[in-house]
MIDOVEX-326257 format. One record per residue: z, x, y of N, C-alpha, C in turn. Coordinates in steps of 0.1 Angstrom, whole numbers, padded with zeros to 4 digits, always signed. Each point is the difference from the previous one (the first is absolute). Example, Ala and Ser with C-alpha at 12.3 -4.5 7.8 and 13.67 -1.06 7.14 Angstrom:
BEGIN
+0078+0132-0057+0000-0009+0012+0000+0009+0012
-0007-0004+0011+0000+0009+0011+0008-0008+0011
This chain:
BEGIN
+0692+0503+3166-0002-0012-0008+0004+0001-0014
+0006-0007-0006+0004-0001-0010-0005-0013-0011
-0008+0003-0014-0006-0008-0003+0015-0012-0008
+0003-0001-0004+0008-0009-0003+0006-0015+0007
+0004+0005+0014+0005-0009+0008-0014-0009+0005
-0010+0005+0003-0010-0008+0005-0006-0008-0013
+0002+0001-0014-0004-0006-0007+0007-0011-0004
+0013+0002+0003+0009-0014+0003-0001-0013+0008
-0003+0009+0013-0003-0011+0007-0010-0002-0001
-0014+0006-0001-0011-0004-0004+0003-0013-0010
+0009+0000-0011+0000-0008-0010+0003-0013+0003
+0011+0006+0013+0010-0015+0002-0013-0009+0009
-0007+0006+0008-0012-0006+0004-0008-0007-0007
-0002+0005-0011-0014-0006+0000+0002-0013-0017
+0016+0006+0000+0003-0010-0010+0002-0014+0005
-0001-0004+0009+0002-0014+0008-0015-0007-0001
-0011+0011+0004-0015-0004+0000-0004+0001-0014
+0007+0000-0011-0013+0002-0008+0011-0009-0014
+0008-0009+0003+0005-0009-0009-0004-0011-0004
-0010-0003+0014-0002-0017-0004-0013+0003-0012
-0003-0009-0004-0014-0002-0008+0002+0013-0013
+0006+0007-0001+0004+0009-0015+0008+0000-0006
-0009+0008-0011+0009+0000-0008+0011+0003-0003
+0017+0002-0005+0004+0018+0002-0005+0006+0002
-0007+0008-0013+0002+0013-0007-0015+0003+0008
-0009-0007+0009-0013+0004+0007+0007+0005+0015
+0013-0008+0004+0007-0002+0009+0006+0017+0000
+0006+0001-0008+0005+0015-0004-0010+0012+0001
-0013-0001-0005-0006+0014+0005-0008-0004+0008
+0000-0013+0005-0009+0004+0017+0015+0008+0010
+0006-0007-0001+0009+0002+0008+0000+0018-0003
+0006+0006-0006-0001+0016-0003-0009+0004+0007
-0018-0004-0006-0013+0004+0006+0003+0002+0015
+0003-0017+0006+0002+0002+0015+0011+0009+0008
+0009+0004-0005+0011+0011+0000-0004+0009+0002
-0007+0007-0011-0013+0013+0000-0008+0000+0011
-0006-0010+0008-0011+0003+0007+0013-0002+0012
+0005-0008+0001+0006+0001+0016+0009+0012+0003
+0002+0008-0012+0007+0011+0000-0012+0010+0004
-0011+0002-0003-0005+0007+0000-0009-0005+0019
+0000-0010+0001-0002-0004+0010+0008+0005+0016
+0017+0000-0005+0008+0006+0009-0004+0018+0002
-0003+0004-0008+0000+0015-0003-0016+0006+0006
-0007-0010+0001-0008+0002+0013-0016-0003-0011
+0000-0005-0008-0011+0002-0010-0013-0012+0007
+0008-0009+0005-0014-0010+0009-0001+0005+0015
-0010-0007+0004-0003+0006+0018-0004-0013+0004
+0010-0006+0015-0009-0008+0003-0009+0001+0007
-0006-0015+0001-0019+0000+0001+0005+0006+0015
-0014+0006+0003-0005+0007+0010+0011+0010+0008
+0015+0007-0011+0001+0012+0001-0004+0010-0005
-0001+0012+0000-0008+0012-0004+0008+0002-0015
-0004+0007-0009+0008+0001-0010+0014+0005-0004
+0006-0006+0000+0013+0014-0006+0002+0008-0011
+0005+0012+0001+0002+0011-0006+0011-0003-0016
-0004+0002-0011+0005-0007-0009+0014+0009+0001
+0011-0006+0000+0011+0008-0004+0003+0007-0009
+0012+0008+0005+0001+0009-0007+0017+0003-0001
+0003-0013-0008+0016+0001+0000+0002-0010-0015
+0006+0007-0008-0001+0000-0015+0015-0010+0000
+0004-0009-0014+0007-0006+0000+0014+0012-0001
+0012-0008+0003+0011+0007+0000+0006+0008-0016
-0002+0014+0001+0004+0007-0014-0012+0003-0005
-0011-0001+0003-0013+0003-0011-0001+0012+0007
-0003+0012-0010-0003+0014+0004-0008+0005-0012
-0007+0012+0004-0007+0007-0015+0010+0005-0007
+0003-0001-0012+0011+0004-0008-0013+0010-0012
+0009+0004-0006-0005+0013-0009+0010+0000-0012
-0004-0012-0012+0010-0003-0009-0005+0006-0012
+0012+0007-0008-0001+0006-0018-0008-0007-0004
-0011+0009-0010-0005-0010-0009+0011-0006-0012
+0001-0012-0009+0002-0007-0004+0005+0007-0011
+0010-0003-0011+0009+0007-0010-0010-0012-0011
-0006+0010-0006-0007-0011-0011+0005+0002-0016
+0014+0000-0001+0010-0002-0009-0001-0013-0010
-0004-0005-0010+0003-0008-0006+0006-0001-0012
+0008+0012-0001+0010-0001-0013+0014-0008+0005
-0001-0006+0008+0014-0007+0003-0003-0014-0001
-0014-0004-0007+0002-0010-0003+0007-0012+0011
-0004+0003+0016+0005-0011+0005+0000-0013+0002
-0011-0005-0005-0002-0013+0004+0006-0005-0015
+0006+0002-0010+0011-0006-0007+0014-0001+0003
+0006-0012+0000+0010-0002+0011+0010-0006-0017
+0014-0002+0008+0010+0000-0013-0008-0020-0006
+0010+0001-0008-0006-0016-0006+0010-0012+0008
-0008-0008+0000+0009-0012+0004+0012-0005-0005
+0012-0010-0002+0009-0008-0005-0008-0007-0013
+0007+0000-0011-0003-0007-0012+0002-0013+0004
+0007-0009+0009+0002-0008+0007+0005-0003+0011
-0009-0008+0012+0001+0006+0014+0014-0008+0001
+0002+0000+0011+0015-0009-0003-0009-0011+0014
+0012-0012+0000-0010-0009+0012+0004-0001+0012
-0007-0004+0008+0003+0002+0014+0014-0003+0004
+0008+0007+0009+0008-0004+0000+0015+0005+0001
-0008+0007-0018+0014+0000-0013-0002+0015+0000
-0004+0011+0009+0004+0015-0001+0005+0010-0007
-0003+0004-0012+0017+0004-0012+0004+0009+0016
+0013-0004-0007+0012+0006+0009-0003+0019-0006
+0003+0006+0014+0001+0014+0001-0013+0006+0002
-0006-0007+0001-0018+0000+0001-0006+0006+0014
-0008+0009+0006+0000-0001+0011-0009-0013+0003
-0006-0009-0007-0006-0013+0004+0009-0008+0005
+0017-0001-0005+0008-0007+0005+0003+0001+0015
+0004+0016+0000+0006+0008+0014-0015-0009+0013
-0011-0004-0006-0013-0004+0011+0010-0011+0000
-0004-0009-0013+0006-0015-0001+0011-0003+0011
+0009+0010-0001+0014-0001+0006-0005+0000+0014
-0007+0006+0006-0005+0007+0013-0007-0008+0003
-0004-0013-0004-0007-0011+0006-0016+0004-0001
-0009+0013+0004-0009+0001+0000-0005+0011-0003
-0016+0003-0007-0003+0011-0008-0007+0009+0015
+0006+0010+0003-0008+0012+0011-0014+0003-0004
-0012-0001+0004-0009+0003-0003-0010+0015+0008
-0005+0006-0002-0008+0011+0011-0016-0007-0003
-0006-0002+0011-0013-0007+0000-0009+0009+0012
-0010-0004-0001-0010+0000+0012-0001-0012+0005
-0009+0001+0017+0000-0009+0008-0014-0001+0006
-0009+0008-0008-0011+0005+0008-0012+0000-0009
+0005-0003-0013-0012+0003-0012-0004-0015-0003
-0013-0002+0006-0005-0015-0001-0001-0002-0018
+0005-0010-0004-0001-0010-0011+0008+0007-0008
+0009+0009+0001+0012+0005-0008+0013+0000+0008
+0004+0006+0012+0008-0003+0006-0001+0001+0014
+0001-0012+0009-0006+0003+0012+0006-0018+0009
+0000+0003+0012+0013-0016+0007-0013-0005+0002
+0000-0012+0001-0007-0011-0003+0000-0005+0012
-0015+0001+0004+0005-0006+0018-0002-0011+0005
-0003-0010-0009+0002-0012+0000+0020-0006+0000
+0003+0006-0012+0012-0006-0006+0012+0015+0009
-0004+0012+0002+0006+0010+0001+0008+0002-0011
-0002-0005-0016+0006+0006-0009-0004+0012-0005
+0008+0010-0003-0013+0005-0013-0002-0005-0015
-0013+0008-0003-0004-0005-0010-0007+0005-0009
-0008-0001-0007-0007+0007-0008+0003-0001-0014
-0010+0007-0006-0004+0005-0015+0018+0010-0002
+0002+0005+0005+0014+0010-0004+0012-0010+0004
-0001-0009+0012+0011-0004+0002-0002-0014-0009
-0008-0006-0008+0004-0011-0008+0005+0005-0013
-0004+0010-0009+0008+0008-0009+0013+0002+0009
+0004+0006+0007+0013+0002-0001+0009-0018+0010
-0007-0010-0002+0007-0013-0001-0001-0002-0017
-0001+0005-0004-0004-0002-0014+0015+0006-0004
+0005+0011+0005+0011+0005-0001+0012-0005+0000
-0005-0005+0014+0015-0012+0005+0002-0010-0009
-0011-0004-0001+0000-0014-0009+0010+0005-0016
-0004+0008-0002+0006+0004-0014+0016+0000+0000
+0004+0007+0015+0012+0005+0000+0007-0014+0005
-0002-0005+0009+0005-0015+0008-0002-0011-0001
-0014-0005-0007-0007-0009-0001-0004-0005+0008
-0005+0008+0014-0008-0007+0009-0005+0016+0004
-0011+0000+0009-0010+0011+0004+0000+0004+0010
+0012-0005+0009+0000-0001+0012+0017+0012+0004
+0004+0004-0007+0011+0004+0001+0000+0018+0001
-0009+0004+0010-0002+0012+0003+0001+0007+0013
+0006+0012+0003-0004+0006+0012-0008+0010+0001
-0007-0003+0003-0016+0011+0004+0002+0010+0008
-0006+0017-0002+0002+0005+0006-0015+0012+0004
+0003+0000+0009-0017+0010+0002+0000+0014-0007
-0008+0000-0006+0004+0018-0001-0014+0006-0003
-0003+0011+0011-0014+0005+0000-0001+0009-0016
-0013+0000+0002+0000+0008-0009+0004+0013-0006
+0005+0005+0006+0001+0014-0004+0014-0001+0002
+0010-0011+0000+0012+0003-0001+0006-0008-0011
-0013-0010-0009+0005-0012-0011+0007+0010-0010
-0002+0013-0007+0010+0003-0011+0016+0005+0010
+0000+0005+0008+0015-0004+0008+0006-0007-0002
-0008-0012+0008+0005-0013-0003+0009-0004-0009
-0007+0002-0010+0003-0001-0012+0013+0007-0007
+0000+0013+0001+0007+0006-0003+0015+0004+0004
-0005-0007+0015+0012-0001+0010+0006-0013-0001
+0003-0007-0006+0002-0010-0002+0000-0012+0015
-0013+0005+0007-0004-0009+0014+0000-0013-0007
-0009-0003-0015-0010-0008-0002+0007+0000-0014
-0001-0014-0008+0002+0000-0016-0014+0005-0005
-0007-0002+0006-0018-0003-0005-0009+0004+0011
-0007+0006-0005-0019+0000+0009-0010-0008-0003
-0005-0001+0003-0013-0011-0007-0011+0004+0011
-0009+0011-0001-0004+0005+0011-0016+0005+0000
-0008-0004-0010-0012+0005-0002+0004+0017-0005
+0006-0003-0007+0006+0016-0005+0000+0004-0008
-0012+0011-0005-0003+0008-0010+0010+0003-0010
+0000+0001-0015+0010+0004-0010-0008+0014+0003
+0010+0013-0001-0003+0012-0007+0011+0008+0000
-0004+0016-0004+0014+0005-0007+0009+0006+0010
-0002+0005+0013+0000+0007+0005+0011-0013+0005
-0003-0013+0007+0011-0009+0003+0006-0003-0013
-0002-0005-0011+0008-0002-0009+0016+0009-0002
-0002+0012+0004+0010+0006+0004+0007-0001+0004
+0001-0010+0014+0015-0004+0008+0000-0016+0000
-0008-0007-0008+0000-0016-0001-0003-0003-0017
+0005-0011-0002-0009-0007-0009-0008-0010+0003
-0009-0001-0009-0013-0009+0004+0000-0005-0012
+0002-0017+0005-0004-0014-0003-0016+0004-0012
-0002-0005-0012-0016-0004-0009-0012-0005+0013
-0010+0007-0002-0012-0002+0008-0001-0012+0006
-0001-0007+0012-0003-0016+0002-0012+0001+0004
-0012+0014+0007-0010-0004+0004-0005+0019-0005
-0013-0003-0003-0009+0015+0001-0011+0001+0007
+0002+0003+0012-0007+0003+0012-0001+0017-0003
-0017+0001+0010-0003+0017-0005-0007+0002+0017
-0002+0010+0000-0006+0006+0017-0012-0003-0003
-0005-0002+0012-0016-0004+0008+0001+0005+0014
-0013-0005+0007+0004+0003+0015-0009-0013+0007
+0006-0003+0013-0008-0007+0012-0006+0006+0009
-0008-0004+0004-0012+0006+0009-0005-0011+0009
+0001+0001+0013-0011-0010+0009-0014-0004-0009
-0007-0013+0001-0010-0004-0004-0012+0006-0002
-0001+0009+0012-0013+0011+0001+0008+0010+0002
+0008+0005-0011+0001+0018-0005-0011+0004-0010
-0002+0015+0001-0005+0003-0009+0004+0002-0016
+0017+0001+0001+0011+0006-0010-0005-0014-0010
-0003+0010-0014+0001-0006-0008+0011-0003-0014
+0011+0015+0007+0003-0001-0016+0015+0015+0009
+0005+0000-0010+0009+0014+0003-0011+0014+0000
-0007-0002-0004-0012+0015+0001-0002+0001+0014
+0000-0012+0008-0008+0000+0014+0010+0002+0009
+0013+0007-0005+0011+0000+0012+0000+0010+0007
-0005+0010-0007+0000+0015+0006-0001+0001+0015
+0008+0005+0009-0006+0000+0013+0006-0013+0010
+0006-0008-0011+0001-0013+0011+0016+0000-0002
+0002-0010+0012+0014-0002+0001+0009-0014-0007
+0006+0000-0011+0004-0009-0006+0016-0001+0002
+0002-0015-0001+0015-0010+0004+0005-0002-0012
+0014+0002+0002+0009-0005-0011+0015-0002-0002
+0010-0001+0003+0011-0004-0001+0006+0011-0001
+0015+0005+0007+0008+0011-0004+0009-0005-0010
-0001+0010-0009+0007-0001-0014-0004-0007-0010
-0014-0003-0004-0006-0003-0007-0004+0008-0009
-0007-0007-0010-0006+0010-0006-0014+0002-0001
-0003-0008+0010-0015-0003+0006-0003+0015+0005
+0008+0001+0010-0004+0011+0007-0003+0014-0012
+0008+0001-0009+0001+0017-0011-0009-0005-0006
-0006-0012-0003-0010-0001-0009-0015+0002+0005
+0003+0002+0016-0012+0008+0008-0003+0013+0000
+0007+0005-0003+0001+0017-0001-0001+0002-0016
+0000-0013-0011+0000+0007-0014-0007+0010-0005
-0003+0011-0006-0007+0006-0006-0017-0010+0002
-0009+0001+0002-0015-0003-0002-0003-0010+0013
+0012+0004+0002-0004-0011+0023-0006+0011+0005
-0011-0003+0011+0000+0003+0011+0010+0013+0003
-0004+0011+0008+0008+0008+0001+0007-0001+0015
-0013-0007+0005+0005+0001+0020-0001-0014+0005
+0010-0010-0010+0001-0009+0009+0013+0000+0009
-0002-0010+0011+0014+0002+0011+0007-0014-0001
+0015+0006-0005+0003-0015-0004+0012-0003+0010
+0000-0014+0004+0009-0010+0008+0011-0003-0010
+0012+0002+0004+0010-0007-0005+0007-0006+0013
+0001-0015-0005+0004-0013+0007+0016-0008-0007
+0002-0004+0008+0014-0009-0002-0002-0014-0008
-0007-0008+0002-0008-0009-0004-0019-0002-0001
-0003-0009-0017-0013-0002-0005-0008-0005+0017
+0007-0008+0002-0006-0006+0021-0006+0011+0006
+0009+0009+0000-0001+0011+0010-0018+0008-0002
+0000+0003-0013-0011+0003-0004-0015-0008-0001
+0002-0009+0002-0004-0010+0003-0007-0002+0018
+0011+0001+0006-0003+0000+0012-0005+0013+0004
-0001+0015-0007-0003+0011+0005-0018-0003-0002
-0001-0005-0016-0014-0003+0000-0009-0006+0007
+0006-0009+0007-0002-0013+0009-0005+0007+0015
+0006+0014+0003-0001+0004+0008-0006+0014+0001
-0006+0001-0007-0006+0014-0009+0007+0010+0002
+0013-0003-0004+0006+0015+0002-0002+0007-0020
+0001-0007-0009-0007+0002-0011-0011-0008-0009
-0004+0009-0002-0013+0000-0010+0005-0009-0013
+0012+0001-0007+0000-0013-0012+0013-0001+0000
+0004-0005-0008+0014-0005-0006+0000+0003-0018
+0012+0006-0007-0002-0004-0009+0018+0004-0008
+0001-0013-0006+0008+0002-0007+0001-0013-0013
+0009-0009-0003-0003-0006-0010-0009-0015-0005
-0010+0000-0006-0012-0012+0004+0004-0012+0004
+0020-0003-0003+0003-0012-0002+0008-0001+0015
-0001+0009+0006+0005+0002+0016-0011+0000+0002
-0011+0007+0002-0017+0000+0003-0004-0017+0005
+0007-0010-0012-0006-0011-0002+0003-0010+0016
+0012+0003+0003+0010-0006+0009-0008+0005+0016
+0000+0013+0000-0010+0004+0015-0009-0003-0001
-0012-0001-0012-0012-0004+0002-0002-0016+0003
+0011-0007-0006+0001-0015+0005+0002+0004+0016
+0007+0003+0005+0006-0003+0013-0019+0005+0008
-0006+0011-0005-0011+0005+0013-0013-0001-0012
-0012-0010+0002-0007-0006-0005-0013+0017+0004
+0008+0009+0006-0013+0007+0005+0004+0009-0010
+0008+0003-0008+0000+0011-0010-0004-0007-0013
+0000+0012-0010+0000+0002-0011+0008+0011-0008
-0002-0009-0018+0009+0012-0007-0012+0007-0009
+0003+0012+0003-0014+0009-0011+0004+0011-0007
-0007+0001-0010+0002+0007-0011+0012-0002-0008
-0003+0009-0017+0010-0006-0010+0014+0006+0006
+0011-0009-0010+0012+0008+0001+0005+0017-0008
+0000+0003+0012+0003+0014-0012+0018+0005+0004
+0009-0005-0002+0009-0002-0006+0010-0013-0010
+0012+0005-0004+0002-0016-0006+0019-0001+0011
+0000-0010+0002+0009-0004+0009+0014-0014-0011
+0004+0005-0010+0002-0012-0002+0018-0004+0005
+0000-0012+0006+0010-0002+0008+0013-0004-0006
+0012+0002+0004+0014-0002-0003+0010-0010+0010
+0010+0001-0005+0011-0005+0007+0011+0010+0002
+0002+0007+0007+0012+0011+0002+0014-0002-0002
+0009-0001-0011+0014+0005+0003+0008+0011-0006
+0014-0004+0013+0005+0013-0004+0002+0004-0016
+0000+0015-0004+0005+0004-0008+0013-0005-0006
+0007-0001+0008+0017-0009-0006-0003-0014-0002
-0007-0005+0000+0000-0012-0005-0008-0003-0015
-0006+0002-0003-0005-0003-0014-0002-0015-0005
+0010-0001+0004+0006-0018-0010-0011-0005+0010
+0000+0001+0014-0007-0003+0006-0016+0001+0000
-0005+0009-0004-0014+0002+0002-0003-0009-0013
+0010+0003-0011-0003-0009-0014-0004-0012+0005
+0013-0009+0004-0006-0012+0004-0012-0005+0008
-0002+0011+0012-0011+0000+0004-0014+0002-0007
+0001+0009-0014-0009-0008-0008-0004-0009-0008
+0015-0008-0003-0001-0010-0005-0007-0013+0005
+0002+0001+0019-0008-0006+0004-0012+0000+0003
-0008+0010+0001-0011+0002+0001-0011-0002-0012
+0010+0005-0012-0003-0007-0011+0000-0011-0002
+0008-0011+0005-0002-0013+0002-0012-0009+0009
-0004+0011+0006-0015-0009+0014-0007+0004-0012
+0000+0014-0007-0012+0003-0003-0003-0014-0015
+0004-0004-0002+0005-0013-0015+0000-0009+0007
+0004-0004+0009-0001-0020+0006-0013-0001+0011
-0007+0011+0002-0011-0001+0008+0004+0004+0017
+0014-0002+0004+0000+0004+0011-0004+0010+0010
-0004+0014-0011-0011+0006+0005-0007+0001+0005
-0012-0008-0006-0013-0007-0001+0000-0009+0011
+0012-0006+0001+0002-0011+0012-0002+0012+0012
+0008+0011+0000-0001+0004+0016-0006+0008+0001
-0009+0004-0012-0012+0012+0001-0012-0015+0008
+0000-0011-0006-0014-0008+0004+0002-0004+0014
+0018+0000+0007+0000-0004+0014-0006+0011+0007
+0007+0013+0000-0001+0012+0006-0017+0005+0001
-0002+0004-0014-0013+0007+0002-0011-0004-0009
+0000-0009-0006-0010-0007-0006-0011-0003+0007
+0003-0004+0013-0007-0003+0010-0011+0014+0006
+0006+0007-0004-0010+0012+0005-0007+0007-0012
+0011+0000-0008-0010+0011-0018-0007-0011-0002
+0000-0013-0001-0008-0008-0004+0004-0005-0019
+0007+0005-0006+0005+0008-0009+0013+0001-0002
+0008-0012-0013+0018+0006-0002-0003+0007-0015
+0008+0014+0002-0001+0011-0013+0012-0009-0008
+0007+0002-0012+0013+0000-0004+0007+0008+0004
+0010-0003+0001+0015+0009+0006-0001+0011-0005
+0008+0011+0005-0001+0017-0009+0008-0002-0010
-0003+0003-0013+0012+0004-0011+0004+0001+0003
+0015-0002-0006+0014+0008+0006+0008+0017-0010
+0002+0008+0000+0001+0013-0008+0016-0001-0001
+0005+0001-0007+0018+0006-0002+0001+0012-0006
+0012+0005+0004+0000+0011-0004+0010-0003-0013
């Protein structure tokens, strides 16, 4: 069994029953919720009435294995999260200066993007609409908009995590927009876009865990994304020395191992945290963050002119409010709470 496919159709099901009388956006994480259980439903987790019990499985999503990752390069003389400066004046939609790689998009009809499809309220398909959407994918319509003057002029592309600086580099993608950490060690083969969000580590836990905090990991088995930096920030210097950690393809995956006790918690960034704990009402997020996560926009190194403008725009939500506009859609609803946008740093 493979958890992915059944969550589809789970989706396509149960999105027909649960349209009338809602809201969207209630429409949207029941539908997930119900995904989750009928997924976990297929995989043997209910029994019907008056058969004997079944044996919980024991078949892990596709790619999650114990990995054994470096701890973390805690370098901050590279000063990453200051990115070049923006245009003294952006130029307008449209109007591209010539020889630009903004143009070379312009010319190309549409901006390539690398996204997730799996990270609820940042980038994840919409099983109502089957678009995606999110907190990462309305910043980078923010992009389009700048370059074309409509928001709509993109091709989207998946790219797990642990292959978004490729991406990048390889010129798969113009751009990432990926719940993706700034630090030095990527700075190296990308450049990165001025901060648009500062997200830090926490962890999830079933309702009735005992785990209160990163002290209480020792011994347990913790989920997290391959190529993250979730995972090296488990092994940092003052972790736990024997925890056993899952690396997964997708934030879902981990999700569904919990669901099925194959691990003990989850933990990677609070602002990913926020998105699984909406979808399963039986967890929780505990204890402080003890890293800082603050997030970027990836492009290549040969471009420049590019990432500039890319902060000219960002610079731009962060001044007309449109920030604030898609920080209050996305996750207002759950912090309860909109911060101001992150400074922006130039170098």
């Amino acid at each position: 069994m493979s958890g992915p496919p059944i969550r589809s159709v789970a989706v396509a099901v149960a999105m027909r029953a649960s349209l009338r009388g809602r809201a969207v956006h209630r429409a949207r994480l029941g539908l997930v919720v119900v995904a989750t259980a009928v997924l976990l439903g297929a995989c043997g987790g209910t029994t019907p009435a008056g058969s004997a019990p079944m044996a919980a499985p024991d078949v892990v999503p596709k790619g999650a294995q114990i990995v054994h990752p470096a701890p973390p390069i805690r370098a901050s003389s590279c000063n990453a999260t200051a990115s070049v400066p923006p245009p003294a004046t952006m130029p307008a939609p449209g109007r591209m200066p010539a020889g630009s790689y903004m143009a070379q998009i312009q010319a190309r009809g549409y901006l390539k993007v690398g996204v997730d499809q799996n990270t609820y309220l940042w980038g994840y398909r919409d099983p109502v609409t089957g678009q995606l959407t999110g907190f990462d994918i309305a910043l980078l319509q923010q992009v389009s908009q700048a370059i074309f003057g409509s928001p709509d002029h993109i091709r989207y592309v998946i790219v797990p995590n642990a292959e978004r600086v490729r991406a990048v580099a390889d010129g798969q993608v113009d751009i990432v927009a990926e719940t993706m950490t700034i630090n030095c060690e990527r700075e190296k083969s990308v450049d990165f876009s001025t901060v648009y969000y500062q997200a830090g580590q926490r962890i999830l836990v079933p309702a009735n865990s005992t785990i209160t905090g990163p002290q209480d990991l020792g011994g347990k088995r913790v989920c997290a994304t391959n190529g993250s930096t979730s995972l090296r920030n488990l092994v940092a210097p003052g972790m736990p020395r024997n925890i056993t950690l899952w690396g997964v393809n997708n934030e879902t995956d981990c999700l569904v191992m919990l669901q099925q006790g194959q691990v003990d918690a989850i933990s990677t960034d609070d602002a990913i945290l926020l998105g699984l704990a909406a979808q399963d009402p039986n967890t929780k997020v505990v204890g402080p963050t003890f890293s800082s996560e603050p997030y970027g926009m990836a492009v290549s190194k040969g471009h420049s002119d590019f990432t500039s403008f890319v902060n000219g725009v960002l610079a731009a939500v962060r001044y007309d409010g449109a920030w604030t506009q898609i920080y209050n859609t996305w996750l207002a609803p759950y912090t309860g709470a909109t911060p101001p946008p992150p400074a922006a740093s130039y170098r």
